[in-house]
N, C-alpha and C positions, 0 to 999 in steps of 0.2 A: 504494500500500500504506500501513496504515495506521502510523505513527508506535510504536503502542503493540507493533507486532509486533516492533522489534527486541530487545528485551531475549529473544525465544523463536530468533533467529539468536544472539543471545551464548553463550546457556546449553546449544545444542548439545552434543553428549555423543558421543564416540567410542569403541568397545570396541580395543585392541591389544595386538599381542606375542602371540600365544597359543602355549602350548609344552603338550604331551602330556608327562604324567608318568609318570616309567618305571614302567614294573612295573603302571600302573593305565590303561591306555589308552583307557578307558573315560570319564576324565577330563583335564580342560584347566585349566589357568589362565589370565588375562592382565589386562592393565593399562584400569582405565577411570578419568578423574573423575568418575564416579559421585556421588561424595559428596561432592565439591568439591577434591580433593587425589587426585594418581596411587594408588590401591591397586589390590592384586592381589584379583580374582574368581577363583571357580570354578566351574566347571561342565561337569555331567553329562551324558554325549554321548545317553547310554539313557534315563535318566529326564528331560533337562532343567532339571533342577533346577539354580539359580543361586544359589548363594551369597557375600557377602564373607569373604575368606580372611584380609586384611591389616585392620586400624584402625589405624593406625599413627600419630604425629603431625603428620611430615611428607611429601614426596610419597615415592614406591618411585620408582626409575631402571630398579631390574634385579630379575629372579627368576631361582635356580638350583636346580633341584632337583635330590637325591642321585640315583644312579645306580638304587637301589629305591624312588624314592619316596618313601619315610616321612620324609625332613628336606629344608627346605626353608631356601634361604641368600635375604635379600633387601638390596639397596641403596637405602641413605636418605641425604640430605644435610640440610641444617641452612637453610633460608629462601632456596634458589636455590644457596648456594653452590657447588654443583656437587661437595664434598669426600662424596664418596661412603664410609661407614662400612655393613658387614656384619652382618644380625643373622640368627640360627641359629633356627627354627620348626620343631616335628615336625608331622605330618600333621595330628592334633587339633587344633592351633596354641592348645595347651591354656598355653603358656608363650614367650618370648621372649626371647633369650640375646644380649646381648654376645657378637661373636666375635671381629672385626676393628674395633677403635674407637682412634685416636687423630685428632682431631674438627680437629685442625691442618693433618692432611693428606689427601692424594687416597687412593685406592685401587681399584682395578679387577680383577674376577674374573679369574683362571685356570683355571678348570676345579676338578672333584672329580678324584678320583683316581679309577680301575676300581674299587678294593674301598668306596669311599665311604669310605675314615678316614680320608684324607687334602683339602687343597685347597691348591690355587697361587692368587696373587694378583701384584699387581706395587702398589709405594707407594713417593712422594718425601721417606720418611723421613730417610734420610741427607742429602738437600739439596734445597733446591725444584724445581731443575731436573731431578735424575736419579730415575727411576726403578728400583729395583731389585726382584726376582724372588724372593717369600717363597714359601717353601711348611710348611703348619700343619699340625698333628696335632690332630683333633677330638676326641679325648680325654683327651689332657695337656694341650691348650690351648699348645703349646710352640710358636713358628716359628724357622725360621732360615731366612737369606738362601743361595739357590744360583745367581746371578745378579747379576753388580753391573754397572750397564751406566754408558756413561758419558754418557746422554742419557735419551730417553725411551724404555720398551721395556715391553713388555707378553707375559705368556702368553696364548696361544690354548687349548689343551689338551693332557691329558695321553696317552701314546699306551698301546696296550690291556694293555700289560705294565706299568702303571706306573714305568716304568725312565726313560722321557724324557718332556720336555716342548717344547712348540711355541712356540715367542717371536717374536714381530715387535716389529720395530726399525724405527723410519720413518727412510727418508733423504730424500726430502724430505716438501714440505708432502702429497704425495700418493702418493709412491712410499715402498717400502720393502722389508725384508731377510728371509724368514723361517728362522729353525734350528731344528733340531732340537737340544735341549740335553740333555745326558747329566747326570741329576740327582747322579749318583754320584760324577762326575768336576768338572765342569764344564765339557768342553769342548763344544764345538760343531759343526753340519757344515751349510753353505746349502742352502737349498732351491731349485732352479734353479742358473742359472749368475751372471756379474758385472753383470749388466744392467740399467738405472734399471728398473723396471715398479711396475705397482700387483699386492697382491693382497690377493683377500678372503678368502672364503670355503675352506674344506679342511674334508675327509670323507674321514676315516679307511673302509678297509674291515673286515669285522669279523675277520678272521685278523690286521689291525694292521703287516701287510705290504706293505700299497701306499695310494695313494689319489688322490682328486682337488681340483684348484685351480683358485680363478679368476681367472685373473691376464692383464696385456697384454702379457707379455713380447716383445720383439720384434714390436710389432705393435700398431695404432692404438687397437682397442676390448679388453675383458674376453672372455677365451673358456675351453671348459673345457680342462684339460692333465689326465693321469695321470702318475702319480709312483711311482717304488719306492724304499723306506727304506733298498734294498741299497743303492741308485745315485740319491740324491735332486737329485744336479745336473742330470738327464735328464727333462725335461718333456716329454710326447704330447701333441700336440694332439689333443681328442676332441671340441668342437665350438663352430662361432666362427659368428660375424656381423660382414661388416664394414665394417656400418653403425652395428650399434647394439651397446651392453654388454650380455651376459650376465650378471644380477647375484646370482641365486639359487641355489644349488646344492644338493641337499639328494638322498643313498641310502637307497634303500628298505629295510626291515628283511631282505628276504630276496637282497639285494645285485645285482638283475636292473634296476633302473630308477634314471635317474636325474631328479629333477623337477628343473626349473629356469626362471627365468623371464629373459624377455628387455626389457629396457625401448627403446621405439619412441618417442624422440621426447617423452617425459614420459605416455605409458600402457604399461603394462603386458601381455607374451604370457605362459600360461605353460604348456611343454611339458616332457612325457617321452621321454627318453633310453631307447634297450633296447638294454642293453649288450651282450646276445649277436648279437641280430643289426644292430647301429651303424645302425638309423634311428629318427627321432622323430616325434613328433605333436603336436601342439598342440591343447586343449581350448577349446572355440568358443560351451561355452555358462556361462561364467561371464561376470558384469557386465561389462561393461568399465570400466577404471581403474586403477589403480594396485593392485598385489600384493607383500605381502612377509611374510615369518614362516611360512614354508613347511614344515608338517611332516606329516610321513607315518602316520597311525593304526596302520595296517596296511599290506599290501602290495598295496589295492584302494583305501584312503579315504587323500585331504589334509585336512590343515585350515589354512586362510592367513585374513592379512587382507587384506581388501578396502574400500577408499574411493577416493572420485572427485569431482569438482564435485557431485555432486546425491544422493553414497551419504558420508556425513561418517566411516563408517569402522564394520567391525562382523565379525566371526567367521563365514566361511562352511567347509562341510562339502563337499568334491568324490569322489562315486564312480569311479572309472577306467572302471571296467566297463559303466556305464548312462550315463555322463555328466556325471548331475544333480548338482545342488547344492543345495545348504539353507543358509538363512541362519542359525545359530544363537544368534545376537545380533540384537538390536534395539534396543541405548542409542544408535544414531546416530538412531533414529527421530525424527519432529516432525511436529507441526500445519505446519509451514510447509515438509515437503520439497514439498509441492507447488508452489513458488515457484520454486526453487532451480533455477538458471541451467545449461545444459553450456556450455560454450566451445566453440567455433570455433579452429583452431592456424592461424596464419597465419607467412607473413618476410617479410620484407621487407629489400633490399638497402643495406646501409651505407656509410659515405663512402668507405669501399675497395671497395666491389663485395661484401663477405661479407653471406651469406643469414644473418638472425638471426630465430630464432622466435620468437615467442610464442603467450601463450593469450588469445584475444579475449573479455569477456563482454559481452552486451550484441547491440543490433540498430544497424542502419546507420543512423543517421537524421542530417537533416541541424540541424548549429548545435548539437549537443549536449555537455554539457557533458563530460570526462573525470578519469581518475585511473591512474594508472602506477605499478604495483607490483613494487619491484623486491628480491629476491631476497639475502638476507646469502652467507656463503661466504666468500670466490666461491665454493668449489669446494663449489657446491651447484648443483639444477635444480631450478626449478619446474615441477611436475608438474601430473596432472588429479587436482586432492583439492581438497576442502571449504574455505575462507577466511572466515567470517562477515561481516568487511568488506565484503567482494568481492562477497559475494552481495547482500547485502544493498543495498549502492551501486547494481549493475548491474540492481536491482530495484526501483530507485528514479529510474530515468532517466538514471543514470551511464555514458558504456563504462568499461570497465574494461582494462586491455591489461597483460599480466605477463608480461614479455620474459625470455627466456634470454640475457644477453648475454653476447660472448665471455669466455672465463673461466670458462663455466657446466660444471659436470658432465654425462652423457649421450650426447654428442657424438664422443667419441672423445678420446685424450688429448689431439691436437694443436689441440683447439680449447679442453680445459680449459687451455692455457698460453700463449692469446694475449694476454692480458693481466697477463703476471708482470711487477712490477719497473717498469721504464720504461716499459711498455708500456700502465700503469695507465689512461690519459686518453682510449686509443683504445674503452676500453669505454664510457665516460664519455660519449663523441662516440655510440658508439648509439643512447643515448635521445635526441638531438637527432635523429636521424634516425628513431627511431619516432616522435616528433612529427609529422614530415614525412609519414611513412606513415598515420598516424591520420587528421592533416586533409586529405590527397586522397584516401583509400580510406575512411575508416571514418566518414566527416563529422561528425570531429570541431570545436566550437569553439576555435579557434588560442587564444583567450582567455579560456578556463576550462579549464584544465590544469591537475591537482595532483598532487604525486607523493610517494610513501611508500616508504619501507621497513624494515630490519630487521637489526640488528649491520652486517656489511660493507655491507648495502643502504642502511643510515643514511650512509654514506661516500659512498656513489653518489648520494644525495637534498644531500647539502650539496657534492661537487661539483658536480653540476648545479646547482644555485642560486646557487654563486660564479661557476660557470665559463660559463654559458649563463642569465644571470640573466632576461631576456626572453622567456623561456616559460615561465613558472611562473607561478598565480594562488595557489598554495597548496601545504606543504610541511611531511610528518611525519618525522621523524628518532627511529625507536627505536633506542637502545643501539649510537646509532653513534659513527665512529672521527669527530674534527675534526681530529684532525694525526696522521700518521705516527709522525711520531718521539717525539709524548710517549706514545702508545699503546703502541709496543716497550718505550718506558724503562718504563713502568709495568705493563706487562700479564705475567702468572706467567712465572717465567722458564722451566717446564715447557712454554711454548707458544711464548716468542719466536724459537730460531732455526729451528721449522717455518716461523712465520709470514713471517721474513726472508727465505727462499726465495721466498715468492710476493709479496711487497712492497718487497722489496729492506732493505738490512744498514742499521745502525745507522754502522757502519764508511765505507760505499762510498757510500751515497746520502741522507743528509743533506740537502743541497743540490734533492736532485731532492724530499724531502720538502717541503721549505719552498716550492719553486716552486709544488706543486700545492694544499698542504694549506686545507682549506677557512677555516681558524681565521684563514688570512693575508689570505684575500679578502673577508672578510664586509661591507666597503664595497661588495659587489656585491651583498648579497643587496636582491630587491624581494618576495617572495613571503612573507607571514606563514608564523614557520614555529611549529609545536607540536614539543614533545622531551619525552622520555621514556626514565628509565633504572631500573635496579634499585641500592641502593645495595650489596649484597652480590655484584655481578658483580666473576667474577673470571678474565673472558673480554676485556671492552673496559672498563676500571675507570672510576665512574661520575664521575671525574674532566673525561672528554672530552666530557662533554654540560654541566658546571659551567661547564668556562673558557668553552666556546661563547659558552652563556647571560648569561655575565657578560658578554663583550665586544660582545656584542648590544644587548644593555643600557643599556650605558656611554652608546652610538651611539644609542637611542632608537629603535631596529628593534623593528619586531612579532613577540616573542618566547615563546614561554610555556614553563616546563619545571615537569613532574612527577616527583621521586623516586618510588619504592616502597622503604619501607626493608624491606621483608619478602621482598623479590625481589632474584635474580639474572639472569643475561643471558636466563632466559626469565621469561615471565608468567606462573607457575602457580597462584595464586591465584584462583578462580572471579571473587572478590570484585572484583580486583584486574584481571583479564580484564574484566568489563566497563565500569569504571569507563573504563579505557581506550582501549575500543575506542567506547563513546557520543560520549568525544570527540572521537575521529580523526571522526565520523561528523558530528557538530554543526558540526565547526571545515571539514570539507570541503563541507558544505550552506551553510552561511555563507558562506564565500570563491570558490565555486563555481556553486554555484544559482541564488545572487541575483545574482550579478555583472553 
């Protein structure tokens, strides 16, 4: 393939989020870089008519629209920094209001109210760490606090009487609490009973008297439970998999079905619940890939999104009734999907005997060169979706191999927590054993190996290269952690003691930080490595790719680092996007191809 194609892999373009607006169902919005920066589109399910809804001047996070329709709440942050600030849009988006703005701190939606004059939010005004529970009046513009938490905690929504509101509270990095909160009073009353679980998703019914959750309580993966507000401690199970998470939940308008989808391993199923008579079905002629943002037109059409390796992500339209589906978007479109690679999911067994997947891209061939993509988090999975690098690499004579290692999300919880804490280096040792895996099964060359990643997957790229320095020919580190401990000390204290949970304390493990951390072994590194960070990250502070580079330096290692001062812990920038990614691509042709 020809050289001049990759800048049309960079500038790919994704449609996401799409959410049906009340009262006009006729109509959708959702989020695309369309224009070089996340803004909010719209468009017309009847006419097709596509319009931008937002110009805003930095990226949108989130859209809320009122419960009619006619106003429209959106979240914007400031160059990456992640401090999400509220602005108020009527349907015309004839004007743009101030709603929620102090630009120092975080903020995160709660919900409208039922009658729309109301909104909940959650912000770490009173101290960096804690989050507490506003709720605003849209037309005094007045808030006050009905929630003071003493960590981090968030509203979900408001329930149909607008009397209570829905709060999670995380205990740990992945598990967490939710109440229902009496606005009135301030008390509170749990949702389930005492037990560590994750949960997500809750759907209210519309009488506002019962509903459903997705949570693992007592038990390995995500399943769906029913609940009653009389007796909210009392969880039904209504239906599970337990293999894989149930991760979508979403009630139909006329309160008979429920959609939901199931993720298999990093693709996506997704089926309907019939709640009268408790069986379900699965819809068999959508894409396959990955599905999320699930919502109901009516009580015949969905609308979700859909991406995968070879579909980069885009709006489609499902009938219950006939089947079919429509794409209604085509920004993921390109002259080069015709390139564009599916993966192969493979495991392979680890130094303990644990089966670890991955996604293979690429064909078997023998002496060929490779690259290893590994995954931030942890408590993340890679999936079947679109990667530009990836593709583009693995279309270029690269394999490509993107492991789920232990720790990943997907799996069930007992396999998201096998690398907390002390346990950190067993994940580490993986990719020493997918090496192993590549070069007898995948024919790979042992001696053109490069491996990349991303926030916590930067962690995994600079252990590996301290700790396993002789298989590496090459090595990219974005906006990763190089020591444990100075990353806690300096990283928002709103995020440190989730993070302690899956890393271990400041208090207790110290020592076990300095053993592993990559900043103390770097007389091991052999592998050139390239770095790369935002200087407005305020996730892994852009400190821990500074000290890196300077003690790199010092030693006369092959090192390069690039700031982005207009960036935070992601790369939102078009401009900024490809600069980036040219060179992860140049620096891995160089140290790899030619070798």
């Amino acid at each position: 393939m020809e050289q001049s194609l990759l800048k049309e892999y960079l500038q790919m373009q994704h449609a996401y989020e799409p959410i049906v607006i009340p009262g006009q169902q006729d109509e959708i919005t959702f989020l695309t870089k369309k224009t070089g920066l996340p803004q909010v589109w719209k468009l017309n399910l009847v006419t097709t008519e596509l319009e931008q809804f937002t110009d805003l001047p930095d990226r949108v996070l989130s859209v809320f629209h009122s419960p009619t329709g006619q106003q429209t709440i959106v979240g914007m942050d400031e160059h990456g920094n992640e401090k999400q600030q509220f602005y108020l849009m009527d349907s015309g988006r004839r004007n743009v209001q101030e709603l929620v703005v102090s630009k120092q701190h975080f903020h995160y939606f709660g919900g409208w109210s039922p009658d729309g004059k109301q909104i909940a939010f959650s912000s770490n005004r009173r101290s960096p760490g804690i989050f507490d529970v506003f709720v605003l009046d849209l037309r005094t513009k007045k808030q006050k606090v009905v929630f003071e938490s003493d960590g981090n905690c968030k509203s979900i929504f408001w329930s149909k009487d607008g009397s209570q509101l829905l709060i999670r509270i995380p205990e740990t990095n992945i598990e967490d609490r939710l109440f229902l909160l009496d606005i009135a009073t301030g008390s509170t009353v749990r949702l389930g009973d005492d037990s560590l679980a994750r949960f997500k998703e809750v759907e209210l019914t519309a009488n506002g008297k019962e509903g459903f959750v997705l949570t693992d309580i007592q038990r390995d993966t995500l399943a769906i439970y029913q609940f009653s507000l009389n007796q909210p401690a009392i969880l039904t199970e209504v239906l599970s998999d337990d293999n894989w998470d149930i991760e979508e939940l979403k009630l139909s308008p006329n309160q008979r079905q429920l959609a939901f989808t199931v993720n298999e391993g990093g693709r996506s199923k997704l089926g309907v619940y019939h709640l009268d008579v408790k069986t379900y079905d699965y819809i068999e002629t959508l894409p396959k890939g990955v599905y999320n943002s699930v919502s109901w037109v009516n009580d015949q059409e969905l609308i979700l999104h859909i991406k995968s390796a070879v579909l980069p992500g885009d709006i489609w339209q499902l009938h219950l009734g006939t089947g079919s589906c429509t794409r209604l978007t085509h920004i993921g479109h390109s002259e080069i999907t015709k390139y564009l690679i599916e993966p192969n999911l493979f495991t392979y067994p680890s130094f303990d005997g644990l089966n670890v997947p991955y996604f293979f891209y690429g064909d078997v061939k023998q002496s060929q060169p490779a690259v290893i993509y590994v995954h931030g988090g942890p408590e993340y999975q890679i999936r079947d979706e679109f990667n530009p690098v990836i593709q583009y690499l693995a279309a270029n004579g690269f394999a490509v191999a993107v492991p789920n290692v232990r720790g990943s999300m997907g799996y069930g919880r007992t396999y998201s927590k096998l690398d907390d804490q002390r346990k950190r280096m067993n994940a580490v040792a993986d990719l020493k054993w997918l090496v192993e895996d590549l070069v007898q099964n995948r024919g790979v060359n042992r001696d053109q190996i490069g491996i990349m990643g991303r926030s916590y997957g930067g962690f995994m790229v600079l252990a590996a290269i301290t700790h396993y320095p002789d298989l590496w020919a090459a090595a990219v580190d974005i906006v990763g952690i190089s020591h444990f401990k100075t990353f806690l000390e300096n990283t928002g204290p709103w995020r440190r003691k989730l993070r302690e949970y899956e890393y271990g304390s400041l208090k207790e493990d110290v020592d076990f930080f300095e053993e592993i951390a990559p900043l103390r072994h770097t007389a091991n590194i052999q592998a050139p490595l390239l770095i790369f960070h935002g200087r407005n990250d305020t996730r892994v502070p852009v400190s821990e790719a500074e000290q890196l580079a300077s003690d790199l330096q010092k030693q006369g290692k092959n090192v390069e680092l690039l700031i982005f001062e207009d960036e935070g812990h992601q790369t939102e920038k078009m401009t900024n996007h490809i600069t980036m990614n040219k060179l992860i691509i140049a620096f891995m042709q160089k140290h790899l191809a030619q070798k």
